[in-house]
C-alpha positions in Angstrom: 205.2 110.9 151.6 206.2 111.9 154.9 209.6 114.0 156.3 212.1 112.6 158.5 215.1 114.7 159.7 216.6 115.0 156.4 215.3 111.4 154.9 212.3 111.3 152.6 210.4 108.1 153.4 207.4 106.6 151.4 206.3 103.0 152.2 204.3 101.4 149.3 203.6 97.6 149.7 206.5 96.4 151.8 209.6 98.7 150.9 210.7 101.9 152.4 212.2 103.9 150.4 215.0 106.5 151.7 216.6 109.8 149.8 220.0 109.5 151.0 220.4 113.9 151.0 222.3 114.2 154.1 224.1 110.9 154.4 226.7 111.6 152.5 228.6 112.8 155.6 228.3 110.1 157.6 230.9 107.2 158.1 229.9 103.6 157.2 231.7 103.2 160.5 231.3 104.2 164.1 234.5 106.1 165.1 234.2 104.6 168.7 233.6 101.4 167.8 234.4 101.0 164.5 230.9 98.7 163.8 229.2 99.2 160.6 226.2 101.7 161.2 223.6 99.7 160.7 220.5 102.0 160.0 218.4 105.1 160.4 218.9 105.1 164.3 223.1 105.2 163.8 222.9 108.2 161.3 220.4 109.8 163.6 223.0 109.1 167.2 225.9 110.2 164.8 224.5 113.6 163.6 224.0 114.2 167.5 226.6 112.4 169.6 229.3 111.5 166.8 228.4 107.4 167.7 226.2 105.0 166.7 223.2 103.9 168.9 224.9 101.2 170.6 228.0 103.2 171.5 225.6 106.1 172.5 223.4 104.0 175.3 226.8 102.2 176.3 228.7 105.4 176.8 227.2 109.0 176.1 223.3 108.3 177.2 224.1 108.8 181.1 226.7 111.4 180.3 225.1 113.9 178.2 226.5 116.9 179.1 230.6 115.2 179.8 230.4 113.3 176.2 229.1 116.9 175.0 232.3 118.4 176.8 234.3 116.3 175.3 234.7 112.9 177.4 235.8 109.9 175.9 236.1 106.1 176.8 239.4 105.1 176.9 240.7 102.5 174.6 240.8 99.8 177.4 237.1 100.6 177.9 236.0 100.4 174.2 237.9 97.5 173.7 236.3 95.5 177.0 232.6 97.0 175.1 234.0 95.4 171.7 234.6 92.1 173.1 231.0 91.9 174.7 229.5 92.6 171.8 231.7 89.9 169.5 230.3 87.2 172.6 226.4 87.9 171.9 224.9 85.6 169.0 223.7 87.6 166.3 220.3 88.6 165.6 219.2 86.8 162.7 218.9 83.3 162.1 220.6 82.2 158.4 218.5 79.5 156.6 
């Protein structure tokens, strides 16, 4: 079994298998964006940056140390970010 940040993960066949310890104070949402976080990698961004991964390399990964001061998009730039992401097909294929 090996240690991740807070996670427990053991892979037996195909499944991973997750101890949700230290979830349990994370939002199902992304307070920028307000996306559903999606996995590991969103918890992870939000523990650090109070974002999810795709609000974190749209807005905070070239700022660091402002979005650590306290910057913030404004709405008008969230939104525009919202809209782009509606526009791109999703990615998975329903069969």
């Amino acid at each position: 079994m090996k240690k991740t940040q807070g996670c427990t993960v053991s892979k037996k066949q195909s499944f991973t298998i997750l101890d949700d310890a230290g979830w349990n104070n994370i939002p199902m949402f992304c307070p920028i964006c307000d996306f559903v976080m999606e996995n590991y990698s969103d918890h992870d961004h939000y523990k650090n940056y109070d974002c999810c991964k795709r609000c974190f390399l749209k807005f905070v990964e070239f700022r660091k140390k402002k979005w650590l001061e306290g910057w913030r998009p404004t709405k008008e730039e969230i939104d525009s970010y919202k809209d782009s992401i509606r526009c791109h097909p999703p990615s998975f294929i329903l069969s």
